[in-house]
C-alpha positions as CSV (number, residue, x, y, z in Angstrom):
1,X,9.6,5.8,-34.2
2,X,6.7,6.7,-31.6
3,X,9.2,7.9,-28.8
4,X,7.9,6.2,-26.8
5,X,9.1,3.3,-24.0
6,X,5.7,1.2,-24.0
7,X,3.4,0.2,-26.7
8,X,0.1,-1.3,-26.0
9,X,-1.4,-3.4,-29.3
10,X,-4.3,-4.8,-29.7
11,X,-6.4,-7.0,-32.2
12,X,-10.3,-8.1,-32.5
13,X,-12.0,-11.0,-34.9
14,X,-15.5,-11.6,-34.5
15,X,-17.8,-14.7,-35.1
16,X,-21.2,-14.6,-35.1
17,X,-22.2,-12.7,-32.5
18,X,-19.4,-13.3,-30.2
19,X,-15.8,-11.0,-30.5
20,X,-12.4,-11.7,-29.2
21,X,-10.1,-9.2,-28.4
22,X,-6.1,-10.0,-27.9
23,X,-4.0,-7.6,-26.3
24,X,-0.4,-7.2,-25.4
25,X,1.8,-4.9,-23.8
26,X,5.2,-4.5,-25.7
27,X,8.6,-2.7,-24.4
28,X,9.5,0.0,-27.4
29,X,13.0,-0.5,-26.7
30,X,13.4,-4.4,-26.7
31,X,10.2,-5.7,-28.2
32,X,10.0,-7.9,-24.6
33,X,6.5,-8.6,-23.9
34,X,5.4,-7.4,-20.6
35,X,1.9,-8.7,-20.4
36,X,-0.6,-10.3,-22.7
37,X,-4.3,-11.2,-22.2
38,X,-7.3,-11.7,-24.5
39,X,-11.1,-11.1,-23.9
40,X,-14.1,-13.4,-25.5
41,X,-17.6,-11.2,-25.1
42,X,-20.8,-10.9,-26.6
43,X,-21.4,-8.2,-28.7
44,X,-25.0,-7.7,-27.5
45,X,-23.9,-4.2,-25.7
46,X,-20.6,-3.3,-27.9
47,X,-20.5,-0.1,-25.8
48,X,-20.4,-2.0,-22.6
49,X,-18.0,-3.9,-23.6
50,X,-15.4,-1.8,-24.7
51,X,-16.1,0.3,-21.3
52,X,-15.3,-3.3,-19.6
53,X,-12.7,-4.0,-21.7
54,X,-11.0,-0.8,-21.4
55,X,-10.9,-0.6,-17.6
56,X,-9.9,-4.3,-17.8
57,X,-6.2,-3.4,-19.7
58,X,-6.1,-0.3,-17.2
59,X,-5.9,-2.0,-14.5
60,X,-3.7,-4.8,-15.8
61,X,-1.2,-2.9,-17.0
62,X,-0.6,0.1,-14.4
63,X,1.2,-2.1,-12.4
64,X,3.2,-3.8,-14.8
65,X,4.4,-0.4,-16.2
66,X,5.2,0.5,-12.8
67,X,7.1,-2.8,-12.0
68,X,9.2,-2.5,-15.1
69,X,10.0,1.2,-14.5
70,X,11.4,0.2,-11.3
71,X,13.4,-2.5,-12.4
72,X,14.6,-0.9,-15.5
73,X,15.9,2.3,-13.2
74,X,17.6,-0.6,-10.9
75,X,19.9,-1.4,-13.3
76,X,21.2,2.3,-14.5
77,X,24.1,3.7,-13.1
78,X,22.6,6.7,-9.9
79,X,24.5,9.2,-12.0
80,X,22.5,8.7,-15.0
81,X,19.2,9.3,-14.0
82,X,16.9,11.7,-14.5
83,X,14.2,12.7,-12.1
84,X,11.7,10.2,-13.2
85,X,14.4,7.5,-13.3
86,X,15.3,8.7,-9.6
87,X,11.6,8.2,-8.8
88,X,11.7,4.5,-9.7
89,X,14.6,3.7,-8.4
90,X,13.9,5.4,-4.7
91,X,10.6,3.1,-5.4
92,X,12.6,-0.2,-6.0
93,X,14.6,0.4,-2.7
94,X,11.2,1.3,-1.0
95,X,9.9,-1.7,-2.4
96,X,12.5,-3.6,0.3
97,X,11.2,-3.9,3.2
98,X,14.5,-2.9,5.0
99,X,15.1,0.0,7.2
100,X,18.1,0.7,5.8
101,X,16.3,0.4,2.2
102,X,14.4,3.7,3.1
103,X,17.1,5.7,3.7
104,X,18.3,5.1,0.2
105,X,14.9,5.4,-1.0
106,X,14.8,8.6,0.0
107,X,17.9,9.9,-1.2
108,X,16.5,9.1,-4.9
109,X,13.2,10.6,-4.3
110,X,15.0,14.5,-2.9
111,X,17.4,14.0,-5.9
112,X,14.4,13.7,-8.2
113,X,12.6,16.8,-6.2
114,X,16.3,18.7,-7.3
115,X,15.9,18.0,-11.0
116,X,12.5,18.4,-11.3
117,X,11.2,20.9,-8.8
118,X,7.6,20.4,-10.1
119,X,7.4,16.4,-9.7
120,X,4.7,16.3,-7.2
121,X,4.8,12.1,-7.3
122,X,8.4,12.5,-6.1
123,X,7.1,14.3,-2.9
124,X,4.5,11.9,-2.5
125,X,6.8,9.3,-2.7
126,X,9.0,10.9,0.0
127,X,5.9,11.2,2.1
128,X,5.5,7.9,1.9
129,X,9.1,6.5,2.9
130,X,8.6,8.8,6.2
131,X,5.4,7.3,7.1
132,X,6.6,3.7,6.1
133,X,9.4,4.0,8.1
134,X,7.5,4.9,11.7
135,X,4.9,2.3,10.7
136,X,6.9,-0.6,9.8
137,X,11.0,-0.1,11.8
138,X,10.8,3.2,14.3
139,X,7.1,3.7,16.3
140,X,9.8,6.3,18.4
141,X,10.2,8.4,15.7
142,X,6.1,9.4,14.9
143,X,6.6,13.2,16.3
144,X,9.6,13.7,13.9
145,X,8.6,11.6,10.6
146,X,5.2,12.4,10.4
147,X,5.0,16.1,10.2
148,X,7.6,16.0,8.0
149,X,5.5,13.1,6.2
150,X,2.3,15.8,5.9
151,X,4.4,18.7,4.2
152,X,5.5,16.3,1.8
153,X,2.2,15.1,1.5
154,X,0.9,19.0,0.9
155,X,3.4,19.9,-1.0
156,X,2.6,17.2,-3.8
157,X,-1.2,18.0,-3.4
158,X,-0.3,21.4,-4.1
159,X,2.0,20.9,-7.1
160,X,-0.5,18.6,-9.2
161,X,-4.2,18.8,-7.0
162,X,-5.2,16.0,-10.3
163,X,-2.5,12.9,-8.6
164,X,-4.3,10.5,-6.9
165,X,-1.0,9.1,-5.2
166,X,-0.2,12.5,-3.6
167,X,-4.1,12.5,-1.3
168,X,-3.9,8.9,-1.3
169,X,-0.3,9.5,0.7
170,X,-2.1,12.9,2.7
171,X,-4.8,10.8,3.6
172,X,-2.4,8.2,5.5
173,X,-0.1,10.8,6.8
174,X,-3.6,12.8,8.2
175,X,-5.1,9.6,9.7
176,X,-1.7,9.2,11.5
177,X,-2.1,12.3,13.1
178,X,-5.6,11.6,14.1
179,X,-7.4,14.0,11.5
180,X,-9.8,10.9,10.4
181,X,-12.7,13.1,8.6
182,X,-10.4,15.3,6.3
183,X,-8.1,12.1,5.6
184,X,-11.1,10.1,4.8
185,X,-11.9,12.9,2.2
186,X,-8.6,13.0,1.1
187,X,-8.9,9.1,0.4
188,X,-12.7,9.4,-1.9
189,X,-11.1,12.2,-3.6
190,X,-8.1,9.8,-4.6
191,X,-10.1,7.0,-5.6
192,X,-12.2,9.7,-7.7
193,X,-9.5,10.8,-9.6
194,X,-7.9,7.6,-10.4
195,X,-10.4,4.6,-10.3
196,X,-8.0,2.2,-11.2
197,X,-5.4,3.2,-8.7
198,X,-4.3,0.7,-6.1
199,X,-3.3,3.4,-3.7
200,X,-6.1,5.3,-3.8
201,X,-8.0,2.3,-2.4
202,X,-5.2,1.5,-0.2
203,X,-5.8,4.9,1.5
204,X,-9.4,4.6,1.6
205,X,-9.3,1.1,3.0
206,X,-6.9,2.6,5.5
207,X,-9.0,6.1,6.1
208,X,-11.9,4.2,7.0
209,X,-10.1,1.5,9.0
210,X,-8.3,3.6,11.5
211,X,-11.7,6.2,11.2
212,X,-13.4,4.1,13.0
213,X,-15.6,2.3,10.0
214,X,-13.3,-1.4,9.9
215,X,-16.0,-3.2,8.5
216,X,-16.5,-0.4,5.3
217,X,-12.4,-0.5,5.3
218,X,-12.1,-4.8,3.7
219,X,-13.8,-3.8,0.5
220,X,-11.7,-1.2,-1.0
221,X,-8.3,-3.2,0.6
222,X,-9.4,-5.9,-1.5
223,X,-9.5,-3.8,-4.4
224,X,-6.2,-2.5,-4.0
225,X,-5.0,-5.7,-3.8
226,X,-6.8,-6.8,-6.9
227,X,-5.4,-3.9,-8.6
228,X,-1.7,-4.3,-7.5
229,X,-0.7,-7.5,-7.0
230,X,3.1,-7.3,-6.9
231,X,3.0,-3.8,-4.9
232,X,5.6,-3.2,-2.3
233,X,1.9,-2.0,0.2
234,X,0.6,-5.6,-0.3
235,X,2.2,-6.2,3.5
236,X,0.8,-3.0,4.7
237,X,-2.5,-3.4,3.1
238,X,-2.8,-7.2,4.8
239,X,-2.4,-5.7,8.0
240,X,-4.8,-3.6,7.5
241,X,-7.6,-6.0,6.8
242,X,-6.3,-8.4,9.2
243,X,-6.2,-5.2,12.3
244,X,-9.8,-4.3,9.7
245,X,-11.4,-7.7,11.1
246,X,-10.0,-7.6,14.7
247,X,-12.1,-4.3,15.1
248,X,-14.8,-5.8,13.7
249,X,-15.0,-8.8,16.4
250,X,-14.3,-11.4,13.3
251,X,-11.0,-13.0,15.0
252,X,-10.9,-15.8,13.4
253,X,-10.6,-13.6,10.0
254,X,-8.2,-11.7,11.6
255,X,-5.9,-14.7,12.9
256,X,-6.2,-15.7,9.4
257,X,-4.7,-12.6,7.5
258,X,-2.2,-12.0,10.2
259,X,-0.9,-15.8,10.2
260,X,-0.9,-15.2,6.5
261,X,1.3,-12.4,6.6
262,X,3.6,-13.9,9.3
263,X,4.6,-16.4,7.2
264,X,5.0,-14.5,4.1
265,X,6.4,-11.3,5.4
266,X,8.3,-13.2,8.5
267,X,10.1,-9.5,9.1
268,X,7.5,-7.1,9.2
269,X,6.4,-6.8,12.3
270,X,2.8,-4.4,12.6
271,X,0.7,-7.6,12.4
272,X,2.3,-9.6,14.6
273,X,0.2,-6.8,17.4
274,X,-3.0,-7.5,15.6
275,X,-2.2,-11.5,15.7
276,X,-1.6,-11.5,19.3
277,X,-5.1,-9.8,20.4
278,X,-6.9,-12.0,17.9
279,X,-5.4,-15.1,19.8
280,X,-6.2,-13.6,23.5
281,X,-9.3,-13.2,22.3
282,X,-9.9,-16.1,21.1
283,X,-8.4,-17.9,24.2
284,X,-5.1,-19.1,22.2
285,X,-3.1,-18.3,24.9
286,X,-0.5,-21.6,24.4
287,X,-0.1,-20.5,20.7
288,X,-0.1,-16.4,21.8
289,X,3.2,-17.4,23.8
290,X,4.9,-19.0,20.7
291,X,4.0,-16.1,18.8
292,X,5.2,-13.8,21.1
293,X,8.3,-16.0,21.8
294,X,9.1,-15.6,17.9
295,X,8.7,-12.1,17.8
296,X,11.3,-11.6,20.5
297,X,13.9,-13.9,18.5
298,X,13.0,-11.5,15.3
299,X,12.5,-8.8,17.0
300,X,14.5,-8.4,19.9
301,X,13.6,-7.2,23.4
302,X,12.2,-4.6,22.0
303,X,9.0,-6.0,20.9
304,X,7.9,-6.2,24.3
305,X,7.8,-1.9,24.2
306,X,5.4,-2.5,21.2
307,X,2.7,-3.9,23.4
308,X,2.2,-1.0,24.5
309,X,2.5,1.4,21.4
310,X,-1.4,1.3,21.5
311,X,-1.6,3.8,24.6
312,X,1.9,5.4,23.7
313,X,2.0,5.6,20.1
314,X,-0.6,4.9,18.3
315,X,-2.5,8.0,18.2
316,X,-4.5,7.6,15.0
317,X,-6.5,4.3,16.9
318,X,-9.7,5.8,18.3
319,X,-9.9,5.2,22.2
320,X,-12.6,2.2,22.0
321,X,-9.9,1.1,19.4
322,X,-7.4,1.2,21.5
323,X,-8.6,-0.5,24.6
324,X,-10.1,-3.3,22.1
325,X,-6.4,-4.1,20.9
326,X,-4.9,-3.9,24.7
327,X,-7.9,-6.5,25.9
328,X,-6.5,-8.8,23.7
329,X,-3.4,-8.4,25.0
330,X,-4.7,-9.0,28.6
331,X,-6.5,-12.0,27.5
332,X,-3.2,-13.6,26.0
333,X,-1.6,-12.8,29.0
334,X,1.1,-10.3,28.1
335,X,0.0,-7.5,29.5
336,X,-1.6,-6.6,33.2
């Protein structure tokens, strides 16, 4: 009757001096309950609480929304969809961390740009698949996919200046070019817009990171983390804090995140850089050469060209940052 595809309903009862508020969150179309929680306060600061409580549903349900677009655009025919459908469902191949994923990712996200000339999230999104795919499968192609990455990234910024998602995305696509002060701006403006949005702080953990400020980047990584816990960046935002703690000279922190990650996310393969200086600098050389011998077999030969991505590639690492990462390396014995 609403017209609308979620419904959010909630209840209170109060005793005494002490409420309890029960919420759920409904799809329209099904009745299927996506998410429930309740809250038991004090009713001391009734204002503060319903501030607390507020934010608390916010940030609960973004991601669930999000999740269940995705899957619900999954399983509708390509033909059907409209642009937001097309959005989702670029996101839910996105969400696979498989280069041949991102192709098809990015199919969905141009086709949504076609219907709806005016969706800035769809150019965001597109951003996004060019920078994932140099980060996480093709290093070689940084001069091509990143430019291409920014004037998606600008274009979205310039079709909605309010979405948080598109500065998150031109913050990471500016850091990746080396412009750390306007992507770190880019990055507080996102999380000032949207306080509840796990990119945002993805972007700011990853602004300040690669800006030189690693210790400042764990925080708001954390939070993203928090925020999103099912989100296709949770890989990308573990590296972070892992390479986050490396720069900061905790290596045992580092080791931890990274080992972490290598088990859970066996195929993606930025961390496995940031878990080999960690264990040269730590003078793990034995288990540095089972590493590395594992990232070969994943990998291929080509890994061994990734040990040097820090002086090739890797242009948004400052030069101490750089020469930190390739010490490691030295000290676990894989490079001269």
């Amino acid at each position: 009757e609403l017209g609308v595809r979620y419904v959010l309903e909630g209840s209170i009862r109060k005793a005494g001096s002490r409420i309890r508020v029960t919420t759920r969150l409904v799809d329209a179309a099904t009745g299927r309950q996506i998410w429930a929680e309740h809250y038991d306060r004090d009713v001391a600061d009734v204002f503060l609480v319903q501030d607390e409580i507020a934010t608390s549903v916010c940030e609960a349900i973004q991601p669930r929304v999000e999740r269940s677009e995705r899957e619900r655009a999954a399983r509708k025919a390509p033909e059907r969809l409209d642009a937001w459908e097309c959005f989702h469902r670029g996101m839910w191949h996105l969400a696979n961390t498989e280069a041949e994923e991102i192709a098809k990712a990015r199919g969905f996200f141009a086709r949504a740009i076609q219907l709806d000339p005016q969706f800035a999230r769809a150019d965001a999104a597109l951003a996004q698949s060019y920078l994932n795919e140099v980060t996480i499968f093709r290093p070689d192609l940084r001069n091509v996919n990143v430019p291409q990455a920014l004037e998606h990234a600008r274009n979205a910024v310039k079709k909605d200046t309010t979405d948080a998602a598109a500065h998150a995305v031109l913050a990471r696509a500016l850091w990746m070019l080396g412009s750390h002060e306007e992507s770190l701006a880019e990055a507080d403006l996102a999380v000032s817009l949207e306080p509840n949005s796990a990119v945002a702080y993805g972007a700011q953990g990853g602004a300040r990171l690669w800006g030189g400020r690693p210790r400042d980047a764990i925080k708001p990584l954390q939070t993203a983390m928090r925020l999103s816990p099912f989100d296709p960046l949770i890989p990308l935002w573990l590296h972070y804090v892992a390479r986050a703690h490396y720069l900061a000279e905790d290596y045992a922190a580092s080791i931890r995140v990274a080992q972490q990650l290598r088990h859970s996310f066996p195929h993606f393969r930025p961390p496995y850089n940031t878990l080999l200086a960690a264990l040269g600098q730590t003078g793990q050389v034995d288990e540095a050469r089972i590493v590395f011998a594992e990232a070969l077999e994943r990998f291929n030969e080509a890994f061994r060209t990734y040990l040097s991505l820090p002086l090739n590639e890797l242009r948004e690492l400052r030069a101490e940052d750089r020469e930190h990462v390739i010490s490691g390396f030295r000290k676990a014995g894989l490079v001269a």
